[in-house]
N, C-alpha and C positions, 0 to 999 in steps of 0.2 A: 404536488400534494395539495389537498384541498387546507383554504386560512384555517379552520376549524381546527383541523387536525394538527396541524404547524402550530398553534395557539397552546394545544393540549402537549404536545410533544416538550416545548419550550418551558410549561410550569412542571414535568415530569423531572427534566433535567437540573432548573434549579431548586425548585423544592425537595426533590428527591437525592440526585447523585451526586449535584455539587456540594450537596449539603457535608457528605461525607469523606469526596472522593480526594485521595491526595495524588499525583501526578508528577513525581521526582526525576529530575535529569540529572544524572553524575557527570556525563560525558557526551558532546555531541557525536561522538564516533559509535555511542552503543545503543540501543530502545531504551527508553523510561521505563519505571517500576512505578504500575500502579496498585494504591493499595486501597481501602475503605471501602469497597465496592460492596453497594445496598445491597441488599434484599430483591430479588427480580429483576437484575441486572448481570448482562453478562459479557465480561473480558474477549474480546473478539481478535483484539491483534494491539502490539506495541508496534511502534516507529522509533525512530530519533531523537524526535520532538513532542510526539502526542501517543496518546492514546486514543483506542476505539470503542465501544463496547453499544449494546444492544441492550433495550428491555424488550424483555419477552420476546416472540416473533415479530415484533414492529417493521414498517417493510422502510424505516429512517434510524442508521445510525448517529450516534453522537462521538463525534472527534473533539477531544480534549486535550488543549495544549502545556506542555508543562509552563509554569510563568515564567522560566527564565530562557525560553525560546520563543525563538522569530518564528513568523510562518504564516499565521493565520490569514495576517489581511492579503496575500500572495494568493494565498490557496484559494481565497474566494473570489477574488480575480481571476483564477484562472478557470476556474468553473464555468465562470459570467464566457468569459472569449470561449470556452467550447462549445456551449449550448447542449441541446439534446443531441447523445451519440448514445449507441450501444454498448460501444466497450469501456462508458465512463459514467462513472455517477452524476452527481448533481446535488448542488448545492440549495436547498429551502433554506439555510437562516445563518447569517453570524452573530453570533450572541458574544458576550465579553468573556472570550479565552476557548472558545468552543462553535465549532460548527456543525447545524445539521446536513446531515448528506444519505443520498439515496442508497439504499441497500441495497449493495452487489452480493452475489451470492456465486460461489464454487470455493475450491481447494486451492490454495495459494502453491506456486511451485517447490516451494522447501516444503511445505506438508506433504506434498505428492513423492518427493524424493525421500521421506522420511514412510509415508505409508507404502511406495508402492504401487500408487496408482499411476496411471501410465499416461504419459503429458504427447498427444498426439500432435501431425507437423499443424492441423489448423489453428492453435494457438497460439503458435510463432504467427501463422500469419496473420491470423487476427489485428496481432497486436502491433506487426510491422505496419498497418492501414490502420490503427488508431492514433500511431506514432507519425505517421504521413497528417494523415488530418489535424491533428493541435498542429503539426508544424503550416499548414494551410492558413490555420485559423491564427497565427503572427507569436506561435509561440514556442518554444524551447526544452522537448522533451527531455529529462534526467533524471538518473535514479532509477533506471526502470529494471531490477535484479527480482529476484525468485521469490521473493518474500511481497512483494510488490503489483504482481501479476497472480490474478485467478485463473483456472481451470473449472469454466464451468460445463462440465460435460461436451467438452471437445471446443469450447466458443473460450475466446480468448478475452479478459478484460484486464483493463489499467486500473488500479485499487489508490496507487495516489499518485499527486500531480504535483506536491508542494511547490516542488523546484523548478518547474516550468515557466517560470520568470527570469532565471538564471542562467547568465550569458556562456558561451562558452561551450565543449564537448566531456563527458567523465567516461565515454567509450560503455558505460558498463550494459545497456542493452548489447550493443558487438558484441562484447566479450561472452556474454549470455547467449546470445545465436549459434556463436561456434563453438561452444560448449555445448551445446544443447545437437549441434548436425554434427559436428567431429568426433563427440565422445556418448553422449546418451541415444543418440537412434541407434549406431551400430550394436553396441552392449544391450539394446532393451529388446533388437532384433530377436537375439537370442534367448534371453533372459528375463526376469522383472526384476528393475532397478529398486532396492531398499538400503538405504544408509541411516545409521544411527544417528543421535540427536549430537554425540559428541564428535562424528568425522563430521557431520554439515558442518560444524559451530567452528571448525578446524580447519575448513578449507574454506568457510566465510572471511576468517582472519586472515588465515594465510591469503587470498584476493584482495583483502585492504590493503595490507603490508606491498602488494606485489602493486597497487595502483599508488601506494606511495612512493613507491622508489621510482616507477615509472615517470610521476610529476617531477619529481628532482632531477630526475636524467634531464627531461624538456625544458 
């Protein structure tokens, strides 16, 4: 993105959204609640740790972090070691508590499972050769669940990277593939897959619970 624009983007966000915007973390196990949100701006997706949100059709989002979480300086690290890929954004600026980053655009897989829309096998692979590549580029894919991953008209993308400095395996892409080839191709074969907002949020939980008892077993 051209300085100019990075320049204009960066007096948008704090003249404008930080001026308002509060950014609350009760729990690292659930998204933030963000609230104050201006005028011309708009809520695009919560995390753990940050929030996302957009003015107008800007083709740069702004990722805001709550203050009482880690992350940010990771995250812009791990942008710098990916470089330009297709299936990942990019980092223009870190600002104090907030980073700009390239706007990805499609349906995330829990809104696809909530609308309906039909998550075809290129997306898996997509994003199995985006998860190959950061690991190329000396780093450590995780976190990578339904909420995490777009659906951009059949092309698969990585929406965040936080944790890709973080040693160690949390399975949850696996668990997602075989989920996704063992129980959603055969059912969608037939059917179109639509689940409520309260059986996701129910078998989101129910997957923590089941990753936690799995850590303690190990």
């Amino acid at each position: 993105m051209e300085h100019i624009k990075i320049m204009q983007a960066i007096q948008w966000i704090e003249d404008e959204l930080l001026h308002s915007l509060c950014v609350n973390s009760e729990s690292s196990d659930d998204p933030v609640v963000a609230s104050g949100i201006p005028q011309g701006w708009q809520l695009l997706g919560t995390g753990n740790y940050a929030a996302v949100l957009a003015r107008g059709d800007s083709p740069w989002i702004a990722k805001v972090y709550a203050r009482n979480r880690p992350g940010l300086d990771e995250e812009a690290e791990v942008y710098r070691r990916l470089g330009p890929h297709p299936a990942y954004a990019a980092c223009y600026y870190k600002g104090d508590g907030y980073l700009i980053l390239k706007r990805l655009y499609g349906t995330n897989l829990y809104d696809c499972l909530l609308h309906g829309i039909s998550i075809p096998p290129s997306v898996i692979r997509d994003v199995d050769e985006a998860l190959a590549y950061a690991r190329s580029r000396g780093l450590n894919p995780r976190d990578i669940h339904g909420k995490n991953i777009f659906n951009d008209k059949g092309k698969g993308k990585v929406v965040d990277v936080s944790d890709f400095l973080l040693e160690g395996s949390d399975h949850v892409w696996r668990d997602t593939r075989q989920a996704y080839h063992w129980i959603y191709r055969p059912i969608s074969a037939v059917c179109t897959i639509r689940l409520s907002e309260p059986m996701l949020e129910r078998l989101r939980k129910l997957y923590r619970r089941f990753r936690k008892r799995s850590r303690h077993e190990h």
